[in-house]
Backbone and ligand atoms as CSV (ligand in chain L), in Angstrom:
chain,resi,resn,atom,element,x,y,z
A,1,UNK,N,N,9.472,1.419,-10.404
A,1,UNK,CA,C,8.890,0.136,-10.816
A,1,UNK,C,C,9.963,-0.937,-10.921
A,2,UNK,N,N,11.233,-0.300,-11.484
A,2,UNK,CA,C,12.073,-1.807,-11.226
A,2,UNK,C,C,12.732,-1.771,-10.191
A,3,UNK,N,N,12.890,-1.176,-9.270
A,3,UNK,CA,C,12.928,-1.338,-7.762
A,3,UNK,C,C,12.144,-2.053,-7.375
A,4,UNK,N,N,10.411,-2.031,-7.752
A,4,UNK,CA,C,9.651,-2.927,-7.240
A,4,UNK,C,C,10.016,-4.319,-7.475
A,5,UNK,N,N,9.926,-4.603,-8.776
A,5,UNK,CA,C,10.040,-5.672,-9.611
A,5,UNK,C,C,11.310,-6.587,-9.189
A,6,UNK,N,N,12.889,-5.535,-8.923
A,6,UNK,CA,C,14.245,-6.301,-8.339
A,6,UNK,C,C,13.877,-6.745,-7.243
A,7,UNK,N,N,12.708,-6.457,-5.777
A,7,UNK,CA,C,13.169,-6.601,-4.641
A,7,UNK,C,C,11.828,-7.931,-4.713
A,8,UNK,N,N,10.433,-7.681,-5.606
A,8,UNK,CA,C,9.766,-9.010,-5.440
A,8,UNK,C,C,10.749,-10.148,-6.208
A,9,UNK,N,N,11.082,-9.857,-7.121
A,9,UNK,CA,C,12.122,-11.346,-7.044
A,9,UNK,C,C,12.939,-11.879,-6.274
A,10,UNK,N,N,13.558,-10.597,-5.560
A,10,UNK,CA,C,14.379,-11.694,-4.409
A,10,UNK,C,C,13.790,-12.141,-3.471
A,11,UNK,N,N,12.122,-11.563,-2.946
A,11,UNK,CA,C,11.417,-11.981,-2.010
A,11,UNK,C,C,11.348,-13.479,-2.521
A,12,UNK,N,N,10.762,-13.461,-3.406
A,12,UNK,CA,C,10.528,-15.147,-4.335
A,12,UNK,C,C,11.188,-15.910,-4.348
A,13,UNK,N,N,12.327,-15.410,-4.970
A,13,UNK,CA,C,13.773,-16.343,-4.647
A,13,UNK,C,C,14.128,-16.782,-3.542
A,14,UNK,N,N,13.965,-16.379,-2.285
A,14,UNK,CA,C,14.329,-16.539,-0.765
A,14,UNK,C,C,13.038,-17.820,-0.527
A,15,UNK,N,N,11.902,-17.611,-0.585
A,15,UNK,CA,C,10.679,-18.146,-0.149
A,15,UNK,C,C,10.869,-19.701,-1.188
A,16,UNK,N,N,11.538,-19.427,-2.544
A,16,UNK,CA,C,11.209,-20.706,-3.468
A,16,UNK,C,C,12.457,-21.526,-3.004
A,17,UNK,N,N,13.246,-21.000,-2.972
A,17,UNK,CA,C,14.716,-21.251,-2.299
A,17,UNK,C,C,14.671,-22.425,-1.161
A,18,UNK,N,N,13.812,-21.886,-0.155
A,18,UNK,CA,C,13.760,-23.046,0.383
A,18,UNK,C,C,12.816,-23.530,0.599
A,19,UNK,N,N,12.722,-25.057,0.980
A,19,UNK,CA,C,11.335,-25.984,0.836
A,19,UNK,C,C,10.444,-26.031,1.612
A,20,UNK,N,N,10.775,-25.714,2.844
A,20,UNK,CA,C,9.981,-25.763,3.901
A,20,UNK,C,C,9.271,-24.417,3.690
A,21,UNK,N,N,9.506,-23.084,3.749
A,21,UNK,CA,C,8.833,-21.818,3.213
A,21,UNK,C,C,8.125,-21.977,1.805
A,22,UNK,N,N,7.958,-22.646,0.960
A,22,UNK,CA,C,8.045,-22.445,-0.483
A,22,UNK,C,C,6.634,-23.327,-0.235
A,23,UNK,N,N,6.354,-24.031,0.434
A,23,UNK,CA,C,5.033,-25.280,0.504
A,23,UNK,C,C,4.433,-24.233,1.379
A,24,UNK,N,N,4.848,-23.540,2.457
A,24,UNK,CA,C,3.597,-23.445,3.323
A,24,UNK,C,C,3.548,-21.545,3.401
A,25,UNK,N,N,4.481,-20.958,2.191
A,25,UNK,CA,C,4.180,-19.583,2.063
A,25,UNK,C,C,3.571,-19.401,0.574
A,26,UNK,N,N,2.640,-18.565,0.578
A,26,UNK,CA,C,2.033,-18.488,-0.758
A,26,UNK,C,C,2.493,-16.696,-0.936
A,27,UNK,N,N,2.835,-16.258,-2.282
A,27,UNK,CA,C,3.546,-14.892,-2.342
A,27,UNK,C,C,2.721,-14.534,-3.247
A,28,UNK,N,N,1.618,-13.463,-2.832
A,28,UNK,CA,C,1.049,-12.831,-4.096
A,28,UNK,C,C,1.359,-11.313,-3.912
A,29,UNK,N,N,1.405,-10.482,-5.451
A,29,UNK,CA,C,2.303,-9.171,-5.167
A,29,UNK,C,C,1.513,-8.747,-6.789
A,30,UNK,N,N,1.707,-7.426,-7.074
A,30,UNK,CA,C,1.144,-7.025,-8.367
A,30,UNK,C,C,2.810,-6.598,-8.721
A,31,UNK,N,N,2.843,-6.650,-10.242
A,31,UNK,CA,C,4.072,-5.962,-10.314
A,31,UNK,C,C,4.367,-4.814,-10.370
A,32,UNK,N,N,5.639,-3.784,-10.587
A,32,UNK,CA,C,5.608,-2.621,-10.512
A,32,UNK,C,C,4.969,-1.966,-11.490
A,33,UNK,N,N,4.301,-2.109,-12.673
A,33,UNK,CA,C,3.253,-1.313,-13.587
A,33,UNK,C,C,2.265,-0.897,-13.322
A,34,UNK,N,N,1.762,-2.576,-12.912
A,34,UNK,CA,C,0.530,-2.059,-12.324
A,34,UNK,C,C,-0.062,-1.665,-11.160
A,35,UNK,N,N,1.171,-1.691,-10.099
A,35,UNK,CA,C,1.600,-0.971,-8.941
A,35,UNK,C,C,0.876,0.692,-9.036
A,36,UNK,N,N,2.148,1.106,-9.628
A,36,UNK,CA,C,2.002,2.425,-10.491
A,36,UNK,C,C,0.143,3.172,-10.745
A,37,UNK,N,N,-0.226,2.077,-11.752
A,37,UNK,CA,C,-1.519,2.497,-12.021
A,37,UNK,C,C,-2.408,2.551,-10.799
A,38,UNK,N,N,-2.369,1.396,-9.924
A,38,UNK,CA,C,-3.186,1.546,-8.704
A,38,UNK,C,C,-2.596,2.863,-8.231
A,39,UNK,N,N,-1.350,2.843,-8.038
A,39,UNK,CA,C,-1.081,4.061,-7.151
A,39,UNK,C,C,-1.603,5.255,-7.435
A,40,UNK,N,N,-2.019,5.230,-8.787
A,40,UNK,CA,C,-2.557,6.866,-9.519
A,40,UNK,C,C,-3.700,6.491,-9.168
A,41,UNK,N,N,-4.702,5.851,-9.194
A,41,UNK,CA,C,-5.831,6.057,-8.846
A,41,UNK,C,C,-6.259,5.622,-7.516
A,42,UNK,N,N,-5.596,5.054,-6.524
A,42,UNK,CA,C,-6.085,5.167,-5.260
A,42,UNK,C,C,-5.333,6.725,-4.807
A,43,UNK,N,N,-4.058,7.405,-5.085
A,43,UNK,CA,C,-4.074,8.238,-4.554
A,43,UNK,C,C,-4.871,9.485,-4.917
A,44,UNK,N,N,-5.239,9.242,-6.342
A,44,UNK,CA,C,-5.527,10.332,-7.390
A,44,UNK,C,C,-7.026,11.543,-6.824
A,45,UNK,N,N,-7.134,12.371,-6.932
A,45,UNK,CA,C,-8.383,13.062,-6.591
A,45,UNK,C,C,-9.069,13.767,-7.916
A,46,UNK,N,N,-9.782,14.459,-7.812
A,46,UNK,CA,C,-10.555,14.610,-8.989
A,46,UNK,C,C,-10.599,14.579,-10.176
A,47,UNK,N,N,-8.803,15.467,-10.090
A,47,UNK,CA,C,-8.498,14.633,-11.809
A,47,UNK,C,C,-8.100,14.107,-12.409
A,48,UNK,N,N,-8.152,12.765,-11.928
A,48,UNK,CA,C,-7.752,11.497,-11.830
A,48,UNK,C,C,-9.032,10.968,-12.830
A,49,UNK,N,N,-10.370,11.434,-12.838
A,49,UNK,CA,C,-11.617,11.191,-13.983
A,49,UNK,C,C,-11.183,11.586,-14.928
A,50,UNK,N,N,-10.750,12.571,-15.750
A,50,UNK,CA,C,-10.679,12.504,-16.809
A,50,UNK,C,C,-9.645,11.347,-17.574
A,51,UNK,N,N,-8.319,11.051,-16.686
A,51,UNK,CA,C,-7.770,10.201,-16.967
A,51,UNK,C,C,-7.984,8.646,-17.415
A,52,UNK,N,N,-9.089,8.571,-16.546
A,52,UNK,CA,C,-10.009,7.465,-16.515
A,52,UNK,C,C,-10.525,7.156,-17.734
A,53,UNK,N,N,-11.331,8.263,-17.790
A,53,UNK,CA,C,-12.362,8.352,-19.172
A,53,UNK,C,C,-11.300,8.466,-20.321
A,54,UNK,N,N,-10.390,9.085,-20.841
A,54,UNK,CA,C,-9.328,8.691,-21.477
A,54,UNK,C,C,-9.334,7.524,-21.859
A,55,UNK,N,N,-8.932,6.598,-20.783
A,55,UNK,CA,C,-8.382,5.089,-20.949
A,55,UNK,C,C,-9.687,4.506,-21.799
A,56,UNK,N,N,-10.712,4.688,-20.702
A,56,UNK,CA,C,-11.693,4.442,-20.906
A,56,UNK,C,C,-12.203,4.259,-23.153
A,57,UNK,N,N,-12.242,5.519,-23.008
A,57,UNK,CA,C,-12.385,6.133,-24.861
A,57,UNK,C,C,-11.231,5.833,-25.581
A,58,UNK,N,N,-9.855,5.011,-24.913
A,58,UNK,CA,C,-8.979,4.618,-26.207
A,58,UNK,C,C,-8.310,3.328,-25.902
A,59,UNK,N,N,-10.047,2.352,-25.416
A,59,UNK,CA,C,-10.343,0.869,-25.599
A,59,UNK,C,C,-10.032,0.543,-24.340
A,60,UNK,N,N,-9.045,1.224,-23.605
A,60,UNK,CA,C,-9.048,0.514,-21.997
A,60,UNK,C,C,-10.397,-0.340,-21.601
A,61,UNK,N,N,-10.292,-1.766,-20.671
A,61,UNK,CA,C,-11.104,-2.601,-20.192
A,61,UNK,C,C,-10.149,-3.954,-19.467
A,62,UNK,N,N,-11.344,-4.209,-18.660
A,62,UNK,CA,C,-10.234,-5.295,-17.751
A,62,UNK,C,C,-9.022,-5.313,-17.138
A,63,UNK,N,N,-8.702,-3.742,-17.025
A,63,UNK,CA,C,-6.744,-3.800,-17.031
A,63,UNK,C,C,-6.760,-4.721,-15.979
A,64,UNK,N,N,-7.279,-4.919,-14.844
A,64,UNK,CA,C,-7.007,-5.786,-13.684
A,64,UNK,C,C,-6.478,-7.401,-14.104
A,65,UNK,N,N,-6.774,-7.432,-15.444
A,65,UNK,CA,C,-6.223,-8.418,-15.697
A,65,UNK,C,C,-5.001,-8.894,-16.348
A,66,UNK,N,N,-4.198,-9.107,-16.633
A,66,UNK,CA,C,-2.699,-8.902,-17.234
A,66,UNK,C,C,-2.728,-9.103,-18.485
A,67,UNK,N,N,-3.365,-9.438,-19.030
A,67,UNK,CA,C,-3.773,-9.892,-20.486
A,67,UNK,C,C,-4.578,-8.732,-21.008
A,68,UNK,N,N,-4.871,-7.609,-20.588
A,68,UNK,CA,C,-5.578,-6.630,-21.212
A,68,UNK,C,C,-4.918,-5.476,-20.824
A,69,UNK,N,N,-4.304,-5.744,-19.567
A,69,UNK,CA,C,-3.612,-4.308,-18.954
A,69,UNK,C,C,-2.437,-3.570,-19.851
A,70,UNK,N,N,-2.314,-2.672,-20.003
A,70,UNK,CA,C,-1.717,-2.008,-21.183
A,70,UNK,C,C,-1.433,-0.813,-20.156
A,71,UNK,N,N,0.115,-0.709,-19.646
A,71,UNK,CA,C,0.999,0.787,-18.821
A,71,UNK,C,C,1.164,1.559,-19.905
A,72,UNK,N,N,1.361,1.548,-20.847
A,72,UNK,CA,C,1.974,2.570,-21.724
A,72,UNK,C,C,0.356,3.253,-22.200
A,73,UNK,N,N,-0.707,2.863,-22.239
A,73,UNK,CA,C,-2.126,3.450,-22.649
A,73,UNK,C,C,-2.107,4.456,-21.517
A,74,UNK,N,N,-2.322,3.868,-20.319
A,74,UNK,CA,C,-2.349,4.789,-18.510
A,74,UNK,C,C,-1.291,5.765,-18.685
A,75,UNK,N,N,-0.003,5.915,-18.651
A,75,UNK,CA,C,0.717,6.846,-19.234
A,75,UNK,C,C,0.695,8.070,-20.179
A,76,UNK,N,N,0.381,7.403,-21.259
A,76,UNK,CA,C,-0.389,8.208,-22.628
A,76,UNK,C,C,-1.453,9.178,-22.418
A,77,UNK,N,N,-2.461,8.342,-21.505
A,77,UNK,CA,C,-3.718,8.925,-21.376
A,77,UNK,C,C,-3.357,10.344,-20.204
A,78,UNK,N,N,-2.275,9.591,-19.517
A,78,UNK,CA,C,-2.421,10.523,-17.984
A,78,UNK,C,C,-1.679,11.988,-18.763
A,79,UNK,N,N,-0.949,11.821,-19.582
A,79,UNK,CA,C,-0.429,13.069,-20.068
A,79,UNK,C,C,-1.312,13.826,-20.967
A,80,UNK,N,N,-1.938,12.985,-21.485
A,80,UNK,CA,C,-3.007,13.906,-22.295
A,80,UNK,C,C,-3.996,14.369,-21.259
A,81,UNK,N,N,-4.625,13.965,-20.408
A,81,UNK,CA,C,-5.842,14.347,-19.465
A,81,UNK,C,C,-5.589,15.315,-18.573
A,82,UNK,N,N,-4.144,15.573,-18.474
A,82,UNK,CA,C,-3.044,16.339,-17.326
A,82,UNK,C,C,-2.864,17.525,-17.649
A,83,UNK,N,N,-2.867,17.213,-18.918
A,83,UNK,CA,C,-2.004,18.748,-19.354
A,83,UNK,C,C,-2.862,20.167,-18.980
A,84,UNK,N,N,-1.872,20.911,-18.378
A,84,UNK,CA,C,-2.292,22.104,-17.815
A,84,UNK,C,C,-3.019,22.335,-16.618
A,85,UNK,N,N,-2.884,21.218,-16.023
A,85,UNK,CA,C,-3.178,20.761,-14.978
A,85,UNK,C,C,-1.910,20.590,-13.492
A,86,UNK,N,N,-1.214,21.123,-14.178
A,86,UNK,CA,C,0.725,21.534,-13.103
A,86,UNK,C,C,0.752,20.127,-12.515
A,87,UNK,N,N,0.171,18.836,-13.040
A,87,UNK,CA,C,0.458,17.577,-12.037
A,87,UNK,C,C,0.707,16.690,-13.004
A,88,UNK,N,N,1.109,15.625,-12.509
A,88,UNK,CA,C,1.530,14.217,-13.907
A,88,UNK,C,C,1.333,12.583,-13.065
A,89,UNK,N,N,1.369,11.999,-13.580
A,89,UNK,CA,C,1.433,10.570,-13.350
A,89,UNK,C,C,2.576,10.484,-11.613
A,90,UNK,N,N,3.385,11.131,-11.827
A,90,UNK,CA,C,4.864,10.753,-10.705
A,90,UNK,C,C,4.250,11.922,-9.476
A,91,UNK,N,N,3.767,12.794,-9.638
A,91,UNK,CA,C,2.978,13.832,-8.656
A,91,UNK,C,C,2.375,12.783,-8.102
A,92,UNK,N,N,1.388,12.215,-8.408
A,92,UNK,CA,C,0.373,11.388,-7.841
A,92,UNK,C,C,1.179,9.961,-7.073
A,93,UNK,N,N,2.217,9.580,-7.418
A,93,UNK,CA,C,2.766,8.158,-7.171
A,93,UNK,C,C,4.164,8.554,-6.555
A,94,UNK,N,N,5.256,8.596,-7.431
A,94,UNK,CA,C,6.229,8.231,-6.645
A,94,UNK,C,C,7.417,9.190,-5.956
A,95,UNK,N,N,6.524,10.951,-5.944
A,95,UNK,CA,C,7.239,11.686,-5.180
A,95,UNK,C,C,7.394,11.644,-3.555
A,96,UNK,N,N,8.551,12.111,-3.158
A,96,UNK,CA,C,7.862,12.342,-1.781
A,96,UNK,C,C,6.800,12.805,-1.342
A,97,UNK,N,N,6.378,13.026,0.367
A,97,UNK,CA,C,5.470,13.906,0.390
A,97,UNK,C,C,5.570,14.297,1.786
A,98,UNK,N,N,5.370,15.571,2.160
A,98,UNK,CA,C,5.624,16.148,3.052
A,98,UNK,C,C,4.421,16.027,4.284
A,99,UNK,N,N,4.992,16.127,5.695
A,99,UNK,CA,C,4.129,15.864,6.875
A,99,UNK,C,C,2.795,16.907,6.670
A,100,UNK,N,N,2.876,17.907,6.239
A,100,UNK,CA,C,2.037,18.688,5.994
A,100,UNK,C,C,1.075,18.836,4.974
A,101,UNK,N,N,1.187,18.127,4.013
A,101,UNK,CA,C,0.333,17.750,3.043
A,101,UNK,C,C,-0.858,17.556,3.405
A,102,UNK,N,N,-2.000,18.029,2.741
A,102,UNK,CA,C,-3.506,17.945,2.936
A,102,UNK,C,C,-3.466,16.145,2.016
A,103,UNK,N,N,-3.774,15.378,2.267
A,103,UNK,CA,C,-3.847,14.069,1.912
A,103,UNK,C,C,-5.500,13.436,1.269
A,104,UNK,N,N,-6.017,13.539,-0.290
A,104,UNK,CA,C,-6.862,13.126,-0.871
A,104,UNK,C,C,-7.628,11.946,0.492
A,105,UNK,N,N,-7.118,11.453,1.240
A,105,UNK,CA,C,-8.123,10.087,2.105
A,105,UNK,C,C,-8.148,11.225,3.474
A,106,UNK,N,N,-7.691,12.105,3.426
A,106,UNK,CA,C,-7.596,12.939,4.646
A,106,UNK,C,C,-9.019,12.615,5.375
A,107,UNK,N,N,-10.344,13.136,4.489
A,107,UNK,CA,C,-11.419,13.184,5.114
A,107,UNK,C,C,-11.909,11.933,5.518
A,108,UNK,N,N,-11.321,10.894,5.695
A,108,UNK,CA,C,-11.854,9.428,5.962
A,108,UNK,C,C,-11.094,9.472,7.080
A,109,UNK,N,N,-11.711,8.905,8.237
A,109,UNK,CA,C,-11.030,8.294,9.613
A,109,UNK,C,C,-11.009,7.086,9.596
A,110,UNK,N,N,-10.042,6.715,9.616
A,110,UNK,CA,C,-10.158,4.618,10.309
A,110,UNK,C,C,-9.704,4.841,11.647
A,111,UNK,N,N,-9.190,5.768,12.184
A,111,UNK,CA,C,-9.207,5.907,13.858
A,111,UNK,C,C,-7.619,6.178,13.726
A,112,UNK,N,N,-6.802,6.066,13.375
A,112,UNK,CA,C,-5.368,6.321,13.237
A,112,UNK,C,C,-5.132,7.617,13.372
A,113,UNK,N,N,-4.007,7.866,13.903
A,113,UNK,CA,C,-3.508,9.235,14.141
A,113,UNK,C,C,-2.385,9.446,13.072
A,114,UNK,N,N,-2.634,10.326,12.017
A,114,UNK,CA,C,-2.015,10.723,11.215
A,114,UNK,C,C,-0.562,10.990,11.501
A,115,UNK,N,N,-0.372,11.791,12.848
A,115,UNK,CA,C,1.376,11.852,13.282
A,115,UNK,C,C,2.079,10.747,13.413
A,116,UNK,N,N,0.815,9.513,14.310
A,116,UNK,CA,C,1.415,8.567,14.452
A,116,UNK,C,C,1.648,7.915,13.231
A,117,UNK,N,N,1.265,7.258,11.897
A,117,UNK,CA,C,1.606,7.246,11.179
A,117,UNK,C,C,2.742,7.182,10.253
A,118,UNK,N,N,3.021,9.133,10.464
A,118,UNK,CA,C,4.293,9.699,9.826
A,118,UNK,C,C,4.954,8.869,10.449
A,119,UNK,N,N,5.422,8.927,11.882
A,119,UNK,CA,C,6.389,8.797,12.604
A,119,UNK,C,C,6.525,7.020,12.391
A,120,UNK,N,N,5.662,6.537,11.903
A,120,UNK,CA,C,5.918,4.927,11.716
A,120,UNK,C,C,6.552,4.923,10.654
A,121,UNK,N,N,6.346,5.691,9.868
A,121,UNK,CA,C,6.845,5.277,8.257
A,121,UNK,C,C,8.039,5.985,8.448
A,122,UNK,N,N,8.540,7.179,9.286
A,122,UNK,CA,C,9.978,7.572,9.803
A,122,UNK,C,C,10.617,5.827,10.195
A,123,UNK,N,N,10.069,5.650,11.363
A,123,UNK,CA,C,10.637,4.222,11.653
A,123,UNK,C,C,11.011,3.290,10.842
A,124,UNK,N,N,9.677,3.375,9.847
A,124,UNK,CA,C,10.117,2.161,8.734
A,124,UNK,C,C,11.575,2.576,7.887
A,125,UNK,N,N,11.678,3.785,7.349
A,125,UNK,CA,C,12.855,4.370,6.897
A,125,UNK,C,C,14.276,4.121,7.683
A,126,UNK,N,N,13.933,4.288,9.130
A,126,UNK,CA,C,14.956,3.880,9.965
A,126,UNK,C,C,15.312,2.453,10.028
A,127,UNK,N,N,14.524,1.498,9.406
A,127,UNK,CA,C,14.744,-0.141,9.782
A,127,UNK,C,C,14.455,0.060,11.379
A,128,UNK,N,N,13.325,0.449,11.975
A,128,UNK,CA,C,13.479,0.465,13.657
A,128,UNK,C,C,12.091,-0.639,13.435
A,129,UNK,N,N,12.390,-2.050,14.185
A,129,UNK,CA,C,10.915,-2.552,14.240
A,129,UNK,C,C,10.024,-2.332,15.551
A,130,UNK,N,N,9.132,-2.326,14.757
A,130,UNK,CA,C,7.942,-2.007,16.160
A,130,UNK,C,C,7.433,-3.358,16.451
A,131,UNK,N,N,7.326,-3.378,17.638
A,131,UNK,CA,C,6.803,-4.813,17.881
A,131,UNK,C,C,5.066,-4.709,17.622
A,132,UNK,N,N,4.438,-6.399,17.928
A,132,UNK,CA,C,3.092,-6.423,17.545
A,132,UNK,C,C,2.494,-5.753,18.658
A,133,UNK,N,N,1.272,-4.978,18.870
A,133,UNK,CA,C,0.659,-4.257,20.068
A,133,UNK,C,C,0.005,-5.068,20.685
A,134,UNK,N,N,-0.571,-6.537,20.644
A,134,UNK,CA,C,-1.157,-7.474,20.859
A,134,UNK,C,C,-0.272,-8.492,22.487
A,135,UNK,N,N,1.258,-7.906,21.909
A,135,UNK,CA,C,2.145,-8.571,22.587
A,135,UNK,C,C,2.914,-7.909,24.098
A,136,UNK,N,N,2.791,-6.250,23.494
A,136,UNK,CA,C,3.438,-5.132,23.957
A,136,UNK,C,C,2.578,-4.307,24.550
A,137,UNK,N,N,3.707,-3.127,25.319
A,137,UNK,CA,C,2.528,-2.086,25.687
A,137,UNK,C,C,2.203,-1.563,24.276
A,138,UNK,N,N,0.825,-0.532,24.492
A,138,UNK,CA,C,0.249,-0.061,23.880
A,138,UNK,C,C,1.147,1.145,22.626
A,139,UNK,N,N,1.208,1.394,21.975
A,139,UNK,CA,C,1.686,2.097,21.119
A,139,UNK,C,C,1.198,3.686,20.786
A,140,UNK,N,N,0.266,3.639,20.950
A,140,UNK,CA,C,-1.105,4.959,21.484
A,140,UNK,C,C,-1.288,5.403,20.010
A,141,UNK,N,N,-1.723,4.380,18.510
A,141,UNK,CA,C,-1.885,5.111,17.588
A,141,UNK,C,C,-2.749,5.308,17.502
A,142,UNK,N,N,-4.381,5.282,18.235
A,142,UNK,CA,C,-5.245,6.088,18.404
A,142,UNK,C,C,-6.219,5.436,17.838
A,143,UNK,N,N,-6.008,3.937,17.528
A,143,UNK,CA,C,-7.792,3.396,16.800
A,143,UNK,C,C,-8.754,2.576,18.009
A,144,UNK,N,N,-7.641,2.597,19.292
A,144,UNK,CA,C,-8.720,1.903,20.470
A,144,UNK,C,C,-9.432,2.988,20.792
A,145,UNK,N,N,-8.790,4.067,20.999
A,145,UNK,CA,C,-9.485,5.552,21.717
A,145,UNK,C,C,-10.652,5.643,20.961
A,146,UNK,N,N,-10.052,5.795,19.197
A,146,UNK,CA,C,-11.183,6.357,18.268
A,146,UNK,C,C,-12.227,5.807,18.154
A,147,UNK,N,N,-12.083,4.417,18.261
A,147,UNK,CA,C,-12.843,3.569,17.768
A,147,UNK,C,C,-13.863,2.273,18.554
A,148,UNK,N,N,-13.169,2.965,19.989
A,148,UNK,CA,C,-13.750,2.304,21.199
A,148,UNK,C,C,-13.865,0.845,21.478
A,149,UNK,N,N,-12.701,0.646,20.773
A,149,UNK,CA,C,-12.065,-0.978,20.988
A,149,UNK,C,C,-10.656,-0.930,22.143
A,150,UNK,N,N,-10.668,-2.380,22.022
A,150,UNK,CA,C,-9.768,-2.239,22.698
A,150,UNK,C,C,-8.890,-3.663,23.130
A,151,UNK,N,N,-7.499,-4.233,23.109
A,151,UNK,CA,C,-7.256,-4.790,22.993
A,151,UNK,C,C,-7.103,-6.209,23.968
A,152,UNK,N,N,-7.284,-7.453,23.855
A,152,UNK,CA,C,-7.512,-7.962,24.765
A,152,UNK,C,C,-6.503,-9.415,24.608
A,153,UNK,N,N,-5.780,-9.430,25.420
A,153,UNK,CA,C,-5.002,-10.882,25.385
A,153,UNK,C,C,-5.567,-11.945,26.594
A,154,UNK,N,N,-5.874,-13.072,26.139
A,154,UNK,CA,C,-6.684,-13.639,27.616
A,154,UNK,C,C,-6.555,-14.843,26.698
A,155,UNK,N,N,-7.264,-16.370,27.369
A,155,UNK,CA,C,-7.834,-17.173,26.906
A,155,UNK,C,C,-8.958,-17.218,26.054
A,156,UNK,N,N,-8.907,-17.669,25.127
A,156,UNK,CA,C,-10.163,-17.578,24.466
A,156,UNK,C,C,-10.755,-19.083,23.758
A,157,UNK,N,N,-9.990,-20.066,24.657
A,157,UNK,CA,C,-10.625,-21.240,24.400
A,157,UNK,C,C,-10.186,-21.913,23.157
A,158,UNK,N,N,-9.988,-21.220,22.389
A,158,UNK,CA,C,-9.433,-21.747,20.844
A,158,UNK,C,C,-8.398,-22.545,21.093
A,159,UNK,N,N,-8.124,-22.979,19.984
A,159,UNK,CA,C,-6.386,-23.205,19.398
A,159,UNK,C,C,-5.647,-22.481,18.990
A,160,UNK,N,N,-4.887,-22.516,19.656
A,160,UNK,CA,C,-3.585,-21.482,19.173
A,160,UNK,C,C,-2.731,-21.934,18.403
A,161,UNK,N,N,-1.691,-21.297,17.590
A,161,UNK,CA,C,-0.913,-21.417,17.048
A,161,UNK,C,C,0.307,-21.850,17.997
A,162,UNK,N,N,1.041,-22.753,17.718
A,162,UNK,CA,C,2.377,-22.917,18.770
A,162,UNK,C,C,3.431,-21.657,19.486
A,163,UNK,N,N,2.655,-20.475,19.313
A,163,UNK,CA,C,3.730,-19.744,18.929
A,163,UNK,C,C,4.388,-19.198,20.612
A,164,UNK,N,N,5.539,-18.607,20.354
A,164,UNK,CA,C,5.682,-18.189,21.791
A,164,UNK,C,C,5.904,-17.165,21.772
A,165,UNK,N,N,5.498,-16.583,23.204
A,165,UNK,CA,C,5.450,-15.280,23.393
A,165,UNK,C,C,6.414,-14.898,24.248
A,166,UNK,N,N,7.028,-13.204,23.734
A,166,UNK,CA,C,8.442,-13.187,23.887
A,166,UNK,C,C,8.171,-11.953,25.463
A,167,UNK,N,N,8.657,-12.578,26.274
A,167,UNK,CA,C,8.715,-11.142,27.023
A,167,UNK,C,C,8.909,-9.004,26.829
L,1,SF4,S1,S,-3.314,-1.277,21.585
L,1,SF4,FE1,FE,-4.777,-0.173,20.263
L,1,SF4,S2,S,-4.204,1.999,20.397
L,1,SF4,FE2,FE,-2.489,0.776,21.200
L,1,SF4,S3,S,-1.095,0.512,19.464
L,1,SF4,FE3,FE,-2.434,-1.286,19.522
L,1,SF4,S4,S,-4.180,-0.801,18.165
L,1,SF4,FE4,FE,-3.093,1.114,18.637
C-alpha cells in the first residue's frame, strides 16, 4: 500500500508539475487501502462472505466512500472470519501467484487467452512495451478468434484525433 500511495504521488506530481498536462489530464486512482480492500473482494471466493458479513455486523456501510471507509475494521474482520481457514487478507491480495493457479474469474471468458496474459504481465515485469494492436500486427491474444470480432483500421468518416501513425 505505500508503494501504491509513493508511486500515485509522483504520478501527480509529474502531471501537476506541468501546465499543459495538469489542464488537459484528469488523474483519478483509489489509494492503497482501499486498493487492498477491493483487491480482497474482487479476488476473494467464497470466503470472502463471511468477511463481508463481519464488516457488515460491526457497523461497516458506505466504505466506497472515504468518509466511512474504515481499513483497520476490513482487516479486523478478515482475521476474525479467516481463522482456520489456512488463508488471510495478503493470500487473497498481495502474494505472488503462480502460472498454474486455478484463478476464482477462471470460469468467466472475456475471450483472452490466459497464457497470453501471463506472458504480458512477464513483459510488463520486463518493462518490454507492446505496441497498440490497432496499429500493429496482430498479437494473437485470442478475443478476435473468441469473440468473432475483429479489427479494422480504415476510414470511418469521423474526426480524428491529430495523431500520427508510426510505421
Ligand atoms: S488484433 Fe485482436 S486478437 Fe490480435 S492482439 Fe488485437 S485484440 Fe488481440
Amino acid at each position: 500500500m505505500e508503494t501504491i500511495d509513493s508511486r500515485l504521488a509522483k504520478l501527480r506530481g509529474v502531471v501537476r508539475d506541468d501546465r499543459k498536462y495538469a489542464k488537459a489530464i484528469g488523474v483519478r486512482y483509489h489509494d492503497g487501502k482501499p486498493s487492498a480492500v477491493e483487491g480482497l473482494l474482487s479476488r476473494g471466493d467464497r470466503r470472502i462472505g463471511p468477511v463481508i458479513e463481519a464488516v457488515w455486523r460491526d457497523g461497516g456501510r458506505f466504505d466506497g466512500w472515504s468518509e466511512y471507509f474504515n481499513y483497520d475494521r476490513w482487516m479486523r474482520c478478515s482475521v476474525e472470519a479467516l481463522e482456520g481457514t489456512g488463508v488471510d487478507a495478503a493470500w487473497y491480495t498481495t502474494r505472488e501467484r503462480e502460472l498454474a493457479e486455478v484463478l476464482p474469474w477462471d470460469h468467466l471468458d472475456s475471450g483472452l487467452d490466459k497464457q497470453w496474459l501471463w506472458d504480458d504481465w512477464q513483459d510488463a515485469l520486463a518493462e518490454v512495451e507492446i505496441d497498440d494492436c490497432r496499429w500493429s500486427p496482430c498479437f494473437d491474444c485470442g478475443v478476435c478468434d473468441q469473440m468473432g470480432t475483429e479489427i479494422q483500421v480504415g476510414p470511418t468518416g469521423g474526426m480524428l484525433l491529430p495523431l500520427t501513425v508510426l510505421p
